[in-house]
C-alpha positions as CSV (number, residue, x, y, z in Angstrom):
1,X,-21.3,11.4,-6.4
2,X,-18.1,9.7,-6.3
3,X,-15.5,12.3,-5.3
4,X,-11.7,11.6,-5.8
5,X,-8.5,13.6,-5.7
6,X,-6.5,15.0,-8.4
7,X,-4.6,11.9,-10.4
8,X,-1.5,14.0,-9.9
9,X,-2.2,14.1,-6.1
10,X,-2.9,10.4,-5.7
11,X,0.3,9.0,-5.3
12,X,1.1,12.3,-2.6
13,X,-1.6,10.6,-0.5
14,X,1.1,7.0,-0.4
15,X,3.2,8.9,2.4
16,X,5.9,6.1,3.9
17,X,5.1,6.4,7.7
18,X,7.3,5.9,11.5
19,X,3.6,5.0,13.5
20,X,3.4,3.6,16.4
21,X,6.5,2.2,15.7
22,X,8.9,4.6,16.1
23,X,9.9,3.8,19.3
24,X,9.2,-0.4,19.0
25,X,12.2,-2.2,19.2
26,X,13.0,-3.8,16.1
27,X,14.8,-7.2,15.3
28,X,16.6,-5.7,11.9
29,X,19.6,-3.5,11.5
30,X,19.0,-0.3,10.6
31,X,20.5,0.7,7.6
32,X,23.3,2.9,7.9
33,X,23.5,6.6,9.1
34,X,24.6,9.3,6.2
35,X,28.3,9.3,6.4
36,X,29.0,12.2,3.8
37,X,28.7,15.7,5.3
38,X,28.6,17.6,1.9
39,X,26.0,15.1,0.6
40,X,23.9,15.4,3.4
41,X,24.3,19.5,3.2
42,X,23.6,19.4,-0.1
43,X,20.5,17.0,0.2
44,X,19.3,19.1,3.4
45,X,19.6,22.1,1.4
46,X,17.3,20.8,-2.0
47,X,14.4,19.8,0.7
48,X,14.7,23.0,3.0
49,X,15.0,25.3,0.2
50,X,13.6,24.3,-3.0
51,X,11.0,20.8,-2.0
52,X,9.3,21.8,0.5
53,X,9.2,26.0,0.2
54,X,7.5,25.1,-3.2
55,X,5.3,22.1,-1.9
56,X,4.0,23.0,1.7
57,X,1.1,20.6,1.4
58,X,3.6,17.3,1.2
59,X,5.6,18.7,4.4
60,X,2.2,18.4,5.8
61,X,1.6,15.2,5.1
62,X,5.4,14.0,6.4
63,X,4.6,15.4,9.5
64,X,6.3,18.9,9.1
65,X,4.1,20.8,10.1
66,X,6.2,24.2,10.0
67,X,4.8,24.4,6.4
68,X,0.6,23.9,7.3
69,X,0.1,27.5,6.9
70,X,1.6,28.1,3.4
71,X,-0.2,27.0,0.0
72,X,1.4,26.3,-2.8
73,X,1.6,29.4,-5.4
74,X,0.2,28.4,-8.7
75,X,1.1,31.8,-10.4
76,X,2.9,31.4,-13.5
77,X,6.2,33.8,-11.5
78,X,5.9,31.1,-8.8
79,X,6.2,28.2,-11.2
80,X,8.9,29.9,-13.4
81,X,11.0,30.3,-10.3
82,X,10.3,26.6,-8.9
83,X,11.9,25.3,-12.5
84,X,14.3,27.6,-12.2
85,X,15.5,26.2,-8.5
86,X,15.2,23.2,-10.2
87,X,17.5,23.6,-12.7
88,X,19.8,24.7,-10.5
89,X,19.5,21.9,-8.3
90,X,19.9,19.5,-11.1
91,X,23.0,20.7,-11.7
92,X,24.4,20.6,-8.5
93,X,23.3,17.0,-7.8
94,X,24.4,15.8,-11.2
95,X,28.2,17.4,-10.4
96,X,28.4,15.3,-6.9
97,X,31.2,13.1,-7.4
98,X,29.0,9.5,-7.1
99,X,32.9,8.5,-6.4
100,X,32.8,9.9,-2.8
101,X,29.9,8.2,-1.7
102,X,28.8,4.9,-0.5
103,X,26.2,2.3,-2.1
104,X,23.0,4.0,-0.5
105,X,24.2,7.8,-1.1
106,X,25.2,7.0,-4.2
107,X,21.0,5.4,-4.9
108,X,19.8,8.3,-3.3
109,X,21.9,10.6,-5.5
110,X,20.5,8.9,-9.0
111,X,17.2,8.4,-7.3
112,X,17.0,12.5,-6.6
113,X,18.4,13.4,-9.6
114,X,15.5,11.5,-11.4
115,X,13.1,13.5,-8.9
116,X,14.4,16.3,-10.2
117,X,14.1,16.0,-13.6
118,X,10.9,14.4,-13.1
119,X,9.5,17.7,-11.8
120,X,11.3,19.5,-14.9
121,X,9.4,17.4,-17.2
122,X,5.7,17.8,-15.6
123,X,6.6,21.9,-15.5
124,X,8.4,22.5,-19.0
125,X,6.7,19.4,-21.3
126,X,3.8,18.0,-19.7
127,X,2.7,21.3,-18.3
128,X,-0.2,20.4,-16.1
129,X,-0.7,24.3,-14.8
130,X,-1.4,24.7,-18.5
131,X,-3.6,21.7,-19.3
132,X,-5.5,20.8,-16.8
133,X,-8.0,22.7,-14.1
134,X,-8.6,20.3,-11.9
135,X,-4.7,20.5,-11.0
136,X,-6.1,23.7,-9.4
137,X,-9.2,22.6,-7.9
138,X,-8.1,19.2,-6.6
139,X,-4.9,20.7,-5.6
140,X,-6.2,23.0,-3.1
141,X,-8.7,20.4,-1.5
142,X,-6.1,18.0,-0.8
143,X,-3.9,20.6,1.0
144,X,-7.3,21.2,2.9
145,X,-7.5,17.5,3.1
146,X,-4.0,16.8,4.8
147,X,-5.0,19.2,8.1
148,X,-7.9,17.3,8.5
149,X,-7.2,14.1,8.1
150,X,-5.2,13.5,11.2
151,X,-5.6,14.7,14.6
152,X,-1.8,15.6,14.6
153,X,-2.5,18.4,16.6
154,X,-5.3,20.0,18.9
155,X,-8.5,21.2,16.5
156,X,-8.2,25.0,17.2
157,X,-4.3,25.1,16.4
158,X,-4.8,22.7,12.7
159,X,-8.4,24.7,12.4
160,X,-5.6,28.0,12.3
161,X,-3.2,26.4,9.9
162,X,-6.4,25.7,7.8
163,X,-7.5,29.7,7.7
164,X,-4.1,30.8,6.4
165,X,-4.3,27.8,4.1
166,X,-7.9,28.8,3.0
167,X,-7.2,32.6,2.5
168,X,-4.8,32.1,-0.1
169,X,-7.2,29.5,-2.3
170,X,-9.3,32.1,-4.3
171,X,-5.4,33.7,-5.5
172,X,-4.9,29.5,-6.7
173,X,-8.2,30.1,-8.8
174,X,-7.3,33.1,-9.8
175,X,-4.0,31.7,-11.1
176,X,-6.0,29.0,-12.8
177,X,-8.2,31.2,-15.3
178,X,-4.3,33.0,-16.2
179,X,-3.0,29.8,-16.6
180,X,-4.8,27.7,-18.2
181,X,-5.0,27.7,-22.2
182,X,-6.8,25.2,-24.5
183,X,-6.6,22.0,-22.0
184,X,-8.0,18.7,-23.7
185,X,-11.8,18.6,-23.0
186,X,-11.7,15.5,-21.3
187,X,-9.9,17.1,-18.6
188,X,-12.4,20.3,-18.7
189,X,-14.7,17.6,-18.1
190,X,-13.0,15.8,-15.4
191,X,-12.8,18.9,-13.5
192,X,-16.3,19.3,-13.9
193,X,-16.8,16.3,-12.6
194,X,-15.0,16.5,-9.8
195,X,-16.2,20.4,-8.6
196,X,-19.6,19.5,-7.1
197,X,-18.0,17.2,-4.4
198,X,-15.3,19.6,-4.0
199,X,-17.3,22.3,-3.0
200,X,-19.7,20.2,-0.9
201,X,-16.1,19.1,0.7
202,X,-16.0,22.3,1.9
203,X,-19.4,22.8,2.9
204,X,-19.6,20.1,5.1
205,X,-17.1,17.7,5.6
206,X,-14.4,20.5,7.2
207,X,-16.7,22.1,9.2
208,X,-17.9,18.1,10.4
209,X,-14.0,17.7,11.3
210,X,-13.9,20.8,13.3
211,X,-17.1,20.6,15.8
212,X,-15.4,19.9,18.8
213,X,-13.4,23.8,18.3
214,X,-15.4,26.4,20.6
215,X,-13.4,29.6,20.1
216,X,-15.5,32.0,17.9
217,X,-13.2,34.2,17.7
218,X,-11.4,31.2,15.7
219,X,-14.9,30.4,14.1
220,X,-15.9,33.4,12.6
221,X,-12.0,33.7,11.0
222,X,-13.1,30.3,9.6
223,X,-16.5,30.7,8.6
224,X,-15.3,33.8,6.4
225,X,-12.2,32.0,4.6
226,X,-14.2,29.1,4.2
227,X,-17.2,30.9,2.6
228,X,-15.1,32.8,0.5
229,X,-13.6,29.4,-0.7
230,X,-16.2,28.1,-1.4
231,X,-17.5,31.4,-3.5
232,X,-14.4,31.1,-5.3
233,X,-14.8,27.6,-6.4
234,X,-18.8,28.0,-7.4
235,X,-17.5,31.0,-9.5
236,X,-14.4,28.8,-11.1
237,X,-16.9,25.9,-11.5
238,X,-19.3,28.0,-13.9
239,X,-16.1,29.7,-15.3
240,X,-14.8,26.1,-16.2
241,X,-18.0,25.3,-17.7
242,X,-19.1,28.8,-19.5
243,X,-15.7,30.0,-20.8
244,X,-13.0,26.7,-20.9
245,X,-15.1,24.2,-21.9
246,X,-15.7,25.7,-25.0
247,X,-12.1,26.2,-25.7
248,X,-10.6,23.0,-24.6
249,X,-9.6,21.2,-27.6
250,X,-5.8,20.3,-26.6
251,X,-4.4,16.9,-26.4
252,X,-3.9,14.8,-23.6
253,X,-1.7,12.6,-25.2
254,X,1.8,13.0,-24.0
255,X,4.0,11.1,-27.1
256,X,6.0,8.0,-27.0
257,X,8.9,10.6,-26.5
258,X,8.1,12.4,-23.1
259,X,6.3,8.8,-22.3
260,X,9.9,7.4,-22.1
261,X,11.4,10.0,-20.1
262,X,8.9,9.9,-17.9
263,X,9.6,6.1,-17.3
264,X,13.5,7.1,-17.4
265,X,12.7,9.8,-14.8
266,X,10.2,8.4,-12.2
267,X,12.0,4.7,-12.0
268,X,15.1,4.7,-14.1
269,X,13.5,2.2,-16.9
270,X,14.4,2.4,-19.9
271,X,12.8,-0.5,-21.9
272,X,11.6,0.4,-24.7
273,X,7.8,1.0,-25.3
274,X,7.4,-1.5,-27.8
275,X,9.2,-4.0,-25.7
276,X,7.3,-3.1,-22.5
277,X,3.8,-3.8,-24.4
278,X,5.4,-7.2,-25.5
279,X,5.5,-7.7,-21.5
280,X,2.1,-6.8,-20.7
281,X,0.3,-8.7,-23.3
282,X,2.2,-11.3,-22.2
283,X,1.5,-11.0,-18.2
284,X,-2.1,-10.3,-19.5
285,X,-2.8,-13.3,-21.3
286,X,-1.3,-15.5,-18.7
287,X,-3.7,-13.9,-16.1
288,X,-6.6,-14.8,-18.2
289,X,-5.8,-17.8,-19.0
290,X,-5.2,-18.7,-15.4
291,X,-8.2,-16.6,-14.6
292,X,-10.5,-18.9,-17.0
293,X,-8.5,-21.9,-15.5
294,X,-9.3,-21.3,-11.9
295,X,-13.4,-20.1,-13.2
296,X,-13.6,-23.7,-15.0
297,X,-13.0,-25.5,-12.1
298,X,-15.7,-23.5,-9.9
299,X,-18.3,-24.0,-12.1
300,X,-17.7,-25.1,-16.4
301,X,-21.0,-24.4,-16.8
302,X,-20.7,-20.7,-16.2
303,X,-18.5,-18.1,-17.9
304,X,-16.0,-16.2,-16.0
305,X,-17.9,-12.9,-16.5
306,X,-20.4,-14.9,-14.5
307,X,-18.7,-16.2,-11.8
308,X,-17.1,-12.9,-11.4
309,X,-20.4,-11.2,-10.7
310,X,-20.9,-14.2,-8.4
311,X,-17.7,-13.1,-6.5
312,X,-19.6,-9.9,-6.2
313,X,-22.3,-11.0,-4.0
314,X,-20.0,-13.0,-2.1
315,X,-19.7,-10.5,0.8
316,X,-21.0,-9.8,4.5
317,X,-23.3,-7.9,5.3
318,X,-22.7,-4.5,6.4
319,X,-22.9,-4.3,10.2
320,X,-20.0,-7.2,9.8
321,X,-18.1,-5.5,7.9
322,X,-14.7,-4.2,10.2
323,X,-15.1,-7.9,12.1
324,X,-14.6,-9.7,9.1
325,X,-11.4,-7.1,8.2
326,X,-10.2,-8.2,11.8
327,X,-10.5,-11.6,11.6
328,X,-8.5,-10.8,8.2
329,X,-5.8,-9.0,9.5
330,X,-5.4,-11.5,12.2
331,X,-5.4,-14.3,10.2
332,X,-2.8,-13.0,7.7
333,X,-0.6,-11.8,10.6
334,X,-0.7,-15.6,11.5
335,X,0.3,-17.0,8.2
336,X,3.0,-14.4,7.6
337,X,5.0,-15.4,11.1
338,X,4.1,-19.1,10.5
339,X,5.6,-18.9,7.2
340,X,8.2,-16.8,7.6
341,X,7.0,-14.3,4.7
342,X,8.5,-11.0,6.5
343,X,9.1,-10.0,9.5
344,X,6.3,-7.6,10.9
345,X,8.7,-4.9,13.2
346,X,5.9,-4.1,15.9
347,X,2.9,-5.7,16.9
348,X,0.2,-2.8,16.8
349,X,-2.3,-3.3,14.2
350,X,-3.6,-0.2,12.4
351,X,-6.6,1.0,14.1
352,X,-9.9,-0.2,12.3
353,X,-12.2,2.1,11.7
354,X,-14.9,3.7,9.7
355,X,-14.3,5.8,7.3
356,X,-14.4,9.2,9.0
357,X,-17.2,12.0,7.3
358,X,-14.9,14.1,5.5
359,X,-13.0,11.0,3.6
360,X,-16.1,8.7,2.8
361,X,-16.3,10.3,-0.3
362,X,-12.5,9.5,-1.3
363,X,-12.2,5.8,-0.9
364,X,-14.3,2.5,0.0
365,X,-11.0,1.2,1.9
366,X,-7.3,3.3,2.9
367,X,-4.4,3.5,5.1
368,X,-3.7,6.9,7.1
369,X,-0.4,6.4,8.6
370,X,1.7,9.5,10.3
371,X,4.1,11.2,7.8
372,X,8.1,9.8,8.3
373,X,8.7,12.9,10.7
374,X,5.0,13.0,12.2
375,X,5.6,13.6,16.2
376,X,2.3,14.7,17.1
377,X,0.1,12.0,16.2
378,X,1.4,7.5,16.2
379,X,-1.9,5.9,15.3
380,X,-2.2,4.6,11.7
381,X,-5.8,4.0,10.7
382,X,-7.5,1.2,8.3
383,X,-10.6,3.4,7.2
384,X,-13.4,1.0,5.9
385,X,-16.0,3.0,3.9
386,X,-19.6,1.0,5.5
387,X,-22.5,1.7,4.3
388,X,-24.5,4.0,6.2
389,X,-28.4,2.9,7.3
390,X,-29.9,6.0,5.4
391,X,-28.7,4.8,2.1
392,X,-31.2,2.7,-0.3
393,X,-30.9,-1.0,-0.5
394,X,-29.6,-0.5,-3.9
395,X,-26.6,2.0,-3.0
396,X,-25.7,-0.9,-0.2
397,X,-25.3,-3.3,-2.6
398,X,-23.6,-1.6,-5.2
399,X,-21.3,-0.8,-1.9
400,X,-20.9,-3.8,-0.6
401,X,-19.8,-5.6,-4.3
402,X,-16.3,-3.7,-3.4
403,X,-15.7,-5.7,-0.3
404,X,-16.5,-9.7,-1.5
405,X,-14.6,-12.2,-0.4
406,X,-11.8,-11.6,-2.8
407,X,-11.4,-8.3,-2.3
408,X,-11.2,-8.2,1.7
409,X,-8.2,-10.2,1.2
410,X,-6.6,-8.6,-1.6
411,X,-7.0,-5.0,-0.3
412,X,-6.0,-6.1,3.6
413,X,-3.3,-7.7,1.6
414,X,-2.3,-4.5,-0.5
415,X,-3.1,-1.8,2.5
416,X,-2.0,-3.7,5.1
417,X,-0.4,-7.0,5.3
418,X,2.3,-7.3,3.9
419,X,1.7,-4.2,1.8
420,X,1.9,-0.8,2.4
421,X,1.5,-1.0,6.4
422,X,4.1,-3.3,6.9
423,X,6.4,-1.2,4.1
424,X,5.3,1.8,6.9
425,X,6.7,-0.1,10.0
426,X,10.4,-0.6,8.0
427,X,10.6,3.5,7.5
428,X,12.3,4.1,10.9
429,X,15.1,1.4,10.0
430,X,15.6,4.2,7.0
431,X,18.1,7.1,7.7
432,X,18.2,8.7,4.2
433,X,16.1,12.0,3.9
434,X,15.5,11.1,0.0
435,X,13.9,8.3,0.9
436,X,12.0,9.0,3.8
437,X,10.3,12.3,1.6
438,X,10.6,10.5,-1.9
439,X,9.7,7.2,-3.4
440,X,9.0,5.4,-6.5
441,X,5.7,3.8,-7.7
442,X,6.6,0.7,-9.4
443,X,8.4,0.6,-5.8
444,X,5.8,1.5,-3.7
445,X,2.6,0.0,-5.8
446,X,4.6,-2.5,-7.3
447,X,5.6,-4.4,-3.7
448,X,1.7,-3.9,-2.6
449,X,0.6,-5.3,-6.0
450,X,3.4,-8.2,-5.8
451,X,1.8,-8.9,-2.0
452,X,-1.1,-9.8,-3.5
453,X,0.1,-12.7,-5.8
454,X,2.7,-13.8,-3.8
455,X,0.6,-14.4,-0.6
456,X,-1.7,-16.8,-2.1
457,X,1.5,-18.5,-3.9
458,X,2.5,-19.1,-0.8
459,X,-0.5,-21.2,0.5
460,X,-2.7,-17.9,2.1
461,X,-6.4,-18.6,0.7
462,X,-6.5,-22.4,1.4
463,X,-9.0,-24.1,3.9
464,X,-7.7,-22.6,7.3
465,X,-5.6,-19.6,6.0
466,X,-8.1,-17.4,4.9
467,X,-10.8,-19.7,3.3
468,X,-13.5,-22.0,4.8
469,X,-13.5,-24.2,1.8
470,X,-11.7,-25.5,-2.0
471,X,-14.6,-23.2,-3.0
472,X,-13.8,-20.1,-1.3
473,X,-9.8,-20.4,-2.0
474,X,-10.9,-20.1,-6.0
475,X,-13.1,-17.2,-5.8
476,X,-10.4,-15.4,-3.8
477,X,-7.6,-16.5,-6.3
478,X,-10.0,-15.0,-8.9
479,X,-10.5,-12.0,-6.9
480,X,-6.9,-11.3,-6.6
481,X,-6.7,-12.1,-10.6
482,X,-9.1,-9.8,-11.4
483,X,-7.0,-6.8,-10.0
484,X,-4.2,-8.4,-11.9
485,X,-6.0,-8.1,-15.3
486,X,-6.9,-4.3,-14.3
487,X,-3.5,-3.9,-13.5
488,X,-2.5,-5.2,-17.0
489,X,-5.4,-3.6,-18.9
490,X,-3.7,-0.2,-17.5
491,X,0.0,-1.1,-18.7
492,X,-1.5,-1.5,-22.2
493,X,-4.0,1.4,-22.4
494,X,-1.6,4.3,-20.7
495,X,1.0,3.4,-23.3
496,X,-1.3,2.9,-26.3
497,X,-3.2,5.8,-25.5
498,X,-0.7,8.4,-24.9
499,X,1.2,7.2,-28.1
500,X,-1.7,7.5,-30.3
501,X,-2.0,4.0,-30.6
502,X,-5.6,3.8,-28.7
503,X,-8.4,6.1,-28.9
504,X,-10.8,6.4,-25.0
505,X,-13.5,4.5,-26.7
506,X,-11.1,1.6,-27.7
507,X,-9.2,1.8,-24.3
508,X,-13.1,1.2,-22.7
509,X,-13.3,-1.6,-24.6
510,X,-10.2,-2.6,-23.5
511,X,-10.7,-2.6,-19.7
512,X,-13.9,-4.4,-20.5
513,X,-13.0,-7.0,-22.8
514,X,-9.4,-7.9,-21.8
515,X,-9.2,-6.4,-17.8
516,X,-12.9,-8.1,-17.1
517,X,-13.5,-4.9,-15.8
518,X,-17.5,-3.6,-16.1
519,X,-17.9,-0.5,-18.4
520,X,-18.4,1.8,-16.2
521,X,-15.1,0.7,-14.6
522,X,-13.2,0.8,-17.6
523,X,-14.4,4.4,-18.4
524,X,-12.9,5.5,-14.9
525,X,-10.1,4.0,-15.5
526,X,-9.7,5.5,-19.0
527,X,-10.3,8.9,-17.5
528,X,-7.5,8.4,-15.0
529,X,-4.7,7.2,-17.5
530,X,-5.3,10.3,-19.6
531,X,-3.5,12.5,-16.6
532,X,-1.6,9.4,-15.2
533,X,-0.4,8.1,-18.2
534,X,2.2,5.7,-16.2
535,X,-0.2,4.1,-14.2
536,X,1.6,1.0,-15.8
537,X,3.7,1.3,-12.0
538,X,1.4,-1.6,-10.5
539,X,2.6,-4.4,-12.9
540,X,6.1,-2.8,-14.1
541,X,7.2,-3.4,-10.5
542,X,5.7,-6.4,-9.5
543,X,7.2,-7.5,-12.4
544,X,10.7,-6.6,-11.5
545,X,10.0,-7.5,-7.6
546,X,9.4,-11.1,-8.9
547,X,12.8,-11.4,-11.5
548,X,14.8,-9.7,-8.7
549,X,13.5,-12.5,-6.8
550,X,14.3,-15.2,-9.1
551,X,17.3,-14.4,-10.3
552,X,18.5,-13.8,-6.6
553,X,17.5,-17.3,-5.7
554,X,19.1,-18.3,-8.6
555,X,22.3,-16.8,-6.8
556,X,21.8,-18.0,-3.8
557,X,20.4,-21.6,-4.3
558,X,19.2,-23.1,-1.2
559,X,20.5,-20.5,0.8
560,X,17.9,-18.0,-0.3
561,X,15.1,-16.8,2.2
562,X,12.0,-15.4,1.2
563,X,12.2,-13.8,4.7
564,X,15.1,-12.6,4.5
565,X,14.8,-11.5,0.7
566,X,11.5,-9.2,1.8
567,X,12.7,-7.8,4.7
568,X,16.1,-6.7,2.5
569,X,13.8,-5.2,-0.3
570,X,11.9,-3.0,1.9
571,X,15.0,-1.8,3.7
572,X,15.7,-0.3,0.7
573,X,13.1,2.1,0.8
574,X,11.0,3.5,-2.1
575,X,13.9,4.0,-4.1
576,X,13.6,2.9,-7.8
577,X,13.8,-0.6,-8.5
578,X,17.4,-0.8,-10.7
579,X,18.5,0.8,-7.4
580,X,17.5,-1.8,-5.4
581,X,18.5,-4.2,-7.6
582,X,21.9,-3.3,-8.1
583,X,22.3,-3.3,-4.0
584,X,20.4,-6.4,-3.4
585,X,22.3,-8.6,-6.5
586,X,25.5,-6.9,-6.5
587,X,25.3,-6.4,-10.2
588,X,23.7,-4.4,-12.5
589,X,21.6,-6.8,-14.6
590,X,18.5,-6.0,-16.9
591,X,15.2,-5.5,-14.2
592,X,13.4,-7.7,-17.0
């Protein structure tokens, strides 16, 4: 069964990383130190006292590892004290004169002060603890998840932090059945979905990552908290099914209202919603267009949806699977310092590997890079999900359709190079706490998702950069427009759906016809945009990466450097994009 985390998680899992790095020498100048002693206090203050106290899992995951014991408290006290801090917080931030500080404290204020308020708004309007139970379920894996998914520190002492971890679970569940009242049934449904492979997460894949741990002593504490985990969870699991799914009959709809201060919140946009559709229609029909261009050419005997399934079975076989990822990374590596795309800070690669036991279920491809203040462990990882021999012929293939030719380069592109990997090696150039423990999607996604057009604009894909032949270079230009037009179909649906303006069925349809997505895509990815209704973050910012771009070239004339132009975006950090607009251009100027 396909097993993935929480859609409120998902981004937590994009954690900016120092790796290997942190001690490389780097040929850019860091950006300047905090100069602003109250700011900083203040800032220090928010994380130390409010952030991480009320979210120990993500000081795991940035490498702060003072908080691995502690579980988030999904009581309804707990979460009526976290808005309160909040609230308190806002306030504060919002009454720092922006006067006494300089151009990046002065982003980082507005970028935490959306933080802030984005937090507000999932506690007091959207109300996940309310709506959805798989908050609960998911939530409590991935804090599991974030001990074991790097060897930070020696098994028996992150096999310790687990046990506390783990004997405050069944209290989460507990929390759960208080909280939760009338969620939409799709989400009931979701959970139920998603329980089987969470308890078998338990089951076996942490007691796989904890072998090599001989104490028993340290065992038996473990075999008892993970037991009664994993009671706790086959008892929610027929409570979700016996007594909520019957009463789930809320909306997940969130209204064109919180919909816009969501967008306001999370990436200071304000567009409005009509206006941003008007956008992704348009960026959709160009892709298509393109898209049936590019298929015409291959073959005009053949319809797109054919050649797209052809594209499919264009792949390697298994056992040659991480070589041809290599050659990949190696090859883009090449093409980036040859034309001068970005500069690359270190030269360690991620580690290629295969997927590890206790992920396989997550993700077919991912990067694990250290957290921003990770000490304990330097080595970022490229997990590659390959098939494994006792699987049928059948599973293998449906496997191996994820990792055609288009798709190795699009997703070495995204993960890697120049995507988020090379984003990771920048992060130690960064001094701001906000934005090592922060960031934006359309940011973040948006750069990754902009890697992926841009690189083959640039001439990666052609005969000696990627592809053997004219043939090869169009399927892997239809590969990376294929993402594209999911991309796209996901702008439309999460804003047409959460207004009331698309029903699930339609927004199926939708992926299918419009996102050449397969059905059984599209209902996936209708399922994720009723929880993640801005998953609109992947276009949005490569949207606004690309006009930045433009109208900075404009500017500049033939003084402008693409090189020179990406290695000042990501400098930036995640920040939202009007933020790094406004220091990039020197005005501030509509994003679109």
């Amino acid at each position: 069964m396909k097993f993935y985390f929480s859609r409120w998680l998902a981004v937590a899992s994009i954690v900016f990383a120092s790796t290997t790095l942190m001690n490389a020498q780097s040929k850019m100048t860091p950006t300047n130190p905090r100069n602003n002693p109250a700011w900083t206090h203040l800032v220090d203050a928010y994380f130390d006292q409010v952030y991480l106290p009320f979210n120990p899992t993500d000081g795991t995951s940035a490498g702060l590892h003072q908080y691995d014991r502690k579980l988030e408290n999904y009581s309804r006290a707990s979460l009526n004290r976290q808005a309160a801090a909040l609230h308190t917080y806002e306030q504060k931030v919002a009454a720092f004169p922006s006067a006494r500080l300089d151009q990046l404290d002065a982003g980082d204020r507005e970028f935490l002060l959306g933080n802030i308020r984005s937090q507000l708004l999932t506690l007091e309007t959207i109300r996940p603890w309310q709506k959805d139970p798989d908050w609960y379920s998911s939530g409590i894996t991935n804090s599991a998840f974030t001990i074991i998914e790097r060897n930070y520190a020696p098994a028996d002492v992150r096999l310790a932090a687990l046990i506390e971890r783990e004997k405050q679970m069944p209290e989460a569940l507990e929390a759960a059945r208080a909280n939760l009242v009338n969620p939409p049934k799709i989400y009931t449904e979701i959970a139920l979905e998603q329980l089987p492979g969470i308890i078998s997460f338990f089951q076996k894949d942490i007691p796989a990552a904890f072998t090599g741990v001989k104490d028993p002593k340290l065992l038996a504490q473990f075999h008892a908290s993970n037991r009664a985990v994993i009671q706790a969870l086959t008892s929610y699991q027929s409570w979700v099914k016996t007594d909520l799914l019957p009463k789930s009959n809320g909306d997940f709809r969130i209204g064109a209202a919180t919909f816009s201060a969501k967008l306001r919140d999370d990436e200071m946009i304000d567009i409005p919603l009509d206006r941003l559709l008007e956008i992704a229609y348009a960026d959709m029909h160009k892709n298509q267009d393109q898209f049936r261009q590019v298929a015409h050419e291959l073959d005009p005997n053949k319809t797109p949806m054919e050649l797209l399934a052809e594209l499919q079975a264009d792949h390697p076989a298994p056992d040659q699977l991480l070589g041809k990822f290599q050659l990949t990374f190696n090859n883009l590596i090449q093409f980036i310092r040859t034309k001068q795309i970005v500069s690359i800070p270190s030269d360690v690669q991620p580690t290629l590997e295969d997927t590890p036991p206790f992920m396989r279920a997550t993700t077919f491809a991912s990067m694990d890079s250290p957290g921003a203040y990770e000490k304990g462990s330097h080595k970022a990882y490229f997990n590659v999900t390959v098939p494994r021999s006792d699987e049928t012929p059948q599973e293998i293939s449906e496997s191996m359709a994820a990792f055609n030719i288009g798709t190795i380069v699009s997703t070495s592109v995204h993960e890697a190079y120049p995507g988020h990997y090379v984003q990771f090696l920048f992060m130690p150039q960064i001094h701001s706490r906000v934005r090592k423990m922060l960031y934006s999607s359309s940011n973040v996604e948006g750069w990754a998702h902009y890697c992926e057009q841009m690189m083959l604009d640039e001439g990666y894909g052609q005969p000696g950069w990627g592809a053997k032949d004219a043939r090869e270079t169009k399927l892997i230009r239809l590969g990376q427009l294929d993402d594209a037009l999911l991309r796209d179909a996901r702008f439309v649906v999460g804003i047409k759906m959460h207004t009331g303006q698309m029903t699930m069925d339609q927004a199926v349809d939708f992926f299918n016809k419009e996102g050449y997505q397969t059905r059984a895509n599209g209902l996936v990815e209708t399922k994720r945009g009723t929880s993640d209704p801005t998953y609109l973050y992947y276009t949005l910012g490569k949207l606004m990466i690309l006009n930045l771009r433009h109208d900075l070239q404009q500017k500049e004339g033939a003084a402008f450097s693409l090189e020179k132009f990406h290695n000042d975006f990501l400098l930036q950090g995640g920040v939202p994009l009007p933020i790094v607009r406004r220091a990039m251009l020197g005005d501030s100027s509509p994003v679109l």
